[in-house]
Every structure is written in C-alpha cells, then in structure tokens.
Backbone as CSV, one residue per row, in Angstrom:
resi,resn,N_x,N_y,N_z,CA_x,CA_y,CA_z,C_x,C_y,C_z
1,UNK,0.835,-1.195,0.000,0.000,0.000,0.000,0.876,1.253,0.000
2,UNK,0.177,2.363,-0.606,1.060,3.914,0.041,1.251,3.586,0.876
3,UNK,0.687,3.545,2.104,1.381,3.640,3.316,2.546,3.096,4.049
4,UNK,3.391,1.957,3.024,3.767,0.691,3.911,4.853,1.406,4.372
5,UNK,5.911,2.702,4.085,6.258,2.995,4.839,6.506,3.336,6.048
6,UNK,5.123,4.036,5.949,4.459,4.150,7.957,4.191,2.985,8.440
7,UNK,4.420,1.994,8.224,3.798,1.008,9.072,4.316,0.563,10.612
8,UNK,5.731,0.571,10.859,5.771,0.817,12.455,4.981,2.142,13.217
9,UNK,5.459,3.199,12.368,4.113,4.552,13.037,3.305,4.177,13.774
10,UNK,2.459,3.288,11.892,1.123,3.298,12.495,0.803,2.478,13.569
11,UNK,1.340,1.222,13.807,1.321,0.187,14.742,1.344,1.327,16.251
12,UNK,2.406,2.210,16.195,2.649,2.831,17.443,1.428,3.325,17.793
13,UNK,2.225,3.978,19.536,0.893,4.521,19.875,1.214,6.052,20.485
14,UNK,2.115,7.112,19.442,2.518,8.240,19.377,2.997,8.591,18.591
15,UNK,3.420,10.127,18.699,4.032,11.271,17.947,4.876,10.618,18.124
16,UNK,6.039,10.539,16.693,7.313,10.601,16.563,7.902,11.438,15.565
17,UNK,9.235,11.983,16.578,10.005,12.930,16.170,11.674,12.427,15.487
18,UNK,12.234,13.424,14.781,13.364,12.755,14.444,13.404,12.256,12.838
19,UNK,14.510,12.310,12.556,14.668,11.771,11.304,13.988,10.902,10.783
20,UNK,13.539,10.840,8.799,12.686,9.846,8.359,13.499,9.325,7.292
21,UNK,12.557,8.288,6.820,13.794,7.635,5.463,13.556,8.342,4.523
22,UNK,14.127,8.482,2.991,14.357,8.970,2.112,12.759,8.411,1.746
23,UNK,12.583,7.413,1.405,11.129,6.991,0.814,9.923,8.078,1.751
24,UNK,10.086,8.151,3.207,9.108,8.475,3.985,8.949,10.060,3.598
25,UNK,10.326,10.866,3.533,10.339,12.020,3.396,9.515,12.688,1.641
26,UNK,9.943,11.784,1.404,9.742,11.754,-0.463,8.279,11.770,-0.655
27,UNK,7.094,11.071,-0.124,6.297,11.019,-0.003,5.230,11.829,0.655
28,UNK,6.326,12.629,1.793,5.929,13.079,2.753,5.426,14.949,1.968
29,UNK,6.549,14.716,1.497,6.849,16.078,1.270,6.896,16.998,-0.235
30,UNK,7.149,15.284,-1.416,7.552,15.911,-2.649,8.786,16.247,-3.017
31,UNK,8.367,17.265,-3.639,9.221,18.862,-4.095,9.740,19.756,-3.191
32,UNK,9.266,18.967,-2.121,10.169,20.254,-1.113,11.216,19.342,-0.232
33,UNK,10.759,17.989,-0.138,11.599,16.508,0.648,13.498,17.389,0.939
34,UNK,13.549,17.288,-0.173,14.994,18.233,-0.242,15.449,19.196,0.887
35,UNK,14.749,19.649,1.100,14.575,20.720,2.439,14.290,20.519,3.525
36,UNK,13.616,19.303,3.302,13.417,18.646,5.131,14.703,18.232,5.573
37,UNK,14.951,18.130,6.942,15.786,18.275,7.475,15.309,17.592,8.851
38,UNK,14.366,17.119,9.740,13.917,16.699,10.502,12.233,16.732,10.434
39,UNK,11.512,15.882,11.269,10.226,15.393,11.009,9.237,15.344,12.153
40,UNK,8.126,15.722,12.641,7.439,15.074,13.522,5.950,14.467,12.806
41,UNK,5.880,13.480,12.982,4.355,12.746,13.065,3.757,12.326,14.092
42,UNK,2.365,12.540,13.921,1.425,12.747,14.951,0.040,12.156,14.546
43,UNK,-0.040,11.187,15.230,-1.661,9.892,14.569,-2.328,10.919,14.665
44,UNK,-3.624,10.598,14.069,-4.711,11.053,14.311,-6.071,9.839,14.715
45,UNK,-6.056,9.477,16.258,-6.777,8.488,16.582,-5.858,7.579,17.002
46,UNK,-7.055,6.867,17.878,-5.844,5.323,18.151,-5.327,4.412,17.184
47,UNK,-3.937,4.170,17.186,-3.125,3.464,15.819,-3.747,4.376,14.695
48,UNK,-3.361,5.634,14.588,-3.722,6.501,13.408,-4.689,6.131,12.253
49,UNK,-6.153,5.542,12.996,-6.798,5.186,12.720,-7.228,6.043,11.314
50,UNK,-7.487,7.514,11.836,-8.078,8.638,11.300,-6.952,9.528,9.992
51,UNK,-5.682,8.912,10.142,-4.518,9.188,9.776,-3.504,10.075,10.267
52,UNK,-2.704,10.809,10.271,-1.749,11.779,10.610,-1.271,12.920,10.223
53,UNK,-0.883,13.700,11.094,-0.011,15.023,10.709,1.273,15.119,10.688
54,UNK,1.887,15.370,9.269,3.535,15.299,9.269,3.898,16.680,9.272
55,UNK,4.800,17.270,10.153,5.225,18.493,10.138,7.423,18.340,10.102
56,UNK,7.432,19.239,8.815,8.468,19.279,8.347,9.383,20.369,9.206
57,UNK,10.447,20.185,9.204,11.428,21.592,9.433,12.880,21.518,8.504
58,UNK,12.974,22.647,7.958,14.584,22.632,7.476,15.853,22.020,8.399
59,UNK,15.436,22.627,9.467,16.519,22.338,10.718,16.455,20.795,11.046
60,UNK,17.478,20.426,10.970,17.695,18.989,11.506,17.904,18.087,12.703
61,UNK,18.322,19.584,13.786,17.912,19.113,15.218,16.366,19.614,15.705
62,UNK,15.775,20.501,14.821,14.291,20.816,15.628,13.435,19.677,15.915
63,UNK,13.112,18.852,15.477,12.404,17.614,15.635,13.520,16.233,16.170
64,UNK,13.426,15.946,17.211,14.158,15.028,18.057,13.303,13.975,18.528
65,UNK,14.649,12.721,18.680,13.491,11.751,19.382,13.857,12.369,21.051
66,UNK,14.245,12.701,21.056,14.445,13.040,23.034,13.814,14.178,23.385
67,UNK,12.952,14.936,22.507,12.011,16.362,23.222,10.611,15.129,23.254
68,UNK,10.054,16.586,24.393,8.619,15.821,24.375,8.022,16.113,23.781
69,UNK,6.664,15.291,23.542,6.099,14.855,22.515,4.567,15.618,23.724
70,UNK,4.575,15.945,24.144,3.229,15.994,24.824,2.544,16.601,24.366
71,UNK,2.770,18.182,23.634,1.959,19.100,23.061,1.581,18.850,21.105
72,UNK,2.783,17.866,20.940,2.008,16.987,19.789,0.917,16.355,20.132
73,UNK,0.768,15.129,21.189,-0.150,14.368,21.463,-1.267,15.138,21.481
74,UNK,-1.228,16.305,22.398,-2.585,16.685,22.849,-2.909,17.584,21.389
75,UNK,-2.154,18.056,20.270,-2.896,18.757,19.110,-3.412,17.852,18.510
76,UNK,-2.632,16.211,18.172,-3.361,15.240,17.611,-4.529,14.565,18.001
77,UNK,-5.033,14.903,19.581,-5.996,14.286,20.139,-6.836,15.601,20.061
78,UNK,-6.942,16.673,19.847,-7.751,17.636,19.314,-8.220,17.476,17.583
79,UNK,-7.285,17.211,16.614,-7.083,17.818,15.716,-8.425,15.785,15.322
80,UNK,-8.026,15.247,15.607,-8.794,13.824,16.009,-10.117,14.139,16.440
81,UNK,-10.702,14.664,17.264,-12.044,15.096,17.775,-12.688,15.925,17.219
82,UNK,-12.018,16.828,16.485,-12.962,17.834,15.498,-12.917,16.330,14.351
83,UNK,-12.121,15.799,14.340,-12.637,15.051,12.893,-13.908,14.276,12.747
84,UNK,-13.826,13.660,14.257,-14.491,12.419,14.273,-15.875,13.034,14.352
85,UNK,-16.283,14.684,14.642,-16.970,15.345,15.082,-17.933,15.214,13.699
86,UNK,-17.157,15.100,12.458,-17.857,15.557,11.344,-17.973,14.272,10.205
C-alpha cells in the first residue's frame, strides 16, 4: 500500500520525532523533501486510525526523538475530535 512505509508509526501509539527515510520524506513532502531536514508525526486516533499530521522543518535538530512529545499528542488528540466530530 502507500502507506507501507508508515507502518511501524502506524502500529505505534505516538508522535514521533526525528529523522525519516528517504522513501518516507519523499512522499511526505515531494518537491520540497529536499529541504526537510527533521520530522514530527502525529496519529490522528488510536493506531492513526483517522490518519496523521507530518510536520516538516529545514533544521535537523528541531524535531528530536528526546524532546517531548506531549503538546504533539494533545494537538493530535484535538485535531482527532474535530474530525471524528464531522
């Protein structure tokens, strides 16, 4: 499928930050992949049922696996409830 890249993601059960693969970024991003430089994803729903939000940065330390992830979680568990809303 498209997706089979995400597939540990999706299995997970959070935002992850930090570098992606060349396929993930490529997909992710296009025409701009080139410019990414670090990554956060963020389910939308349990096991990104609803799907996800990928947010790019040029910078390559802004997105880490060692920052927290908490104020991802809680936009994805918002951004999730308006969905399911409609």
């Amino acid at each position: 499928s498209t997706l089979q890249p995400f597939a540990t993601f999706l299995k997970g059960r959070g935002p992850r930050c930090g570098q992606v693969r060349d396929s993930q970024r490529s997909f992710l991003f296009q025409d701009d992949a080139e410019e990414i430089g670090s990554v956060a994803l963020v389910p939308l729903g349990k096991k990104a049922q609803l799907g996800f939000v990928a947010i790019g940065s040029a910078d390559a330390d802004r997105f880490h696996p060692g920052m927290s992830i908490d104020f991802l979680a809680r936009v994805g568990d918002l951004v999730a409830g308006a969905l399911e809303r409609y």
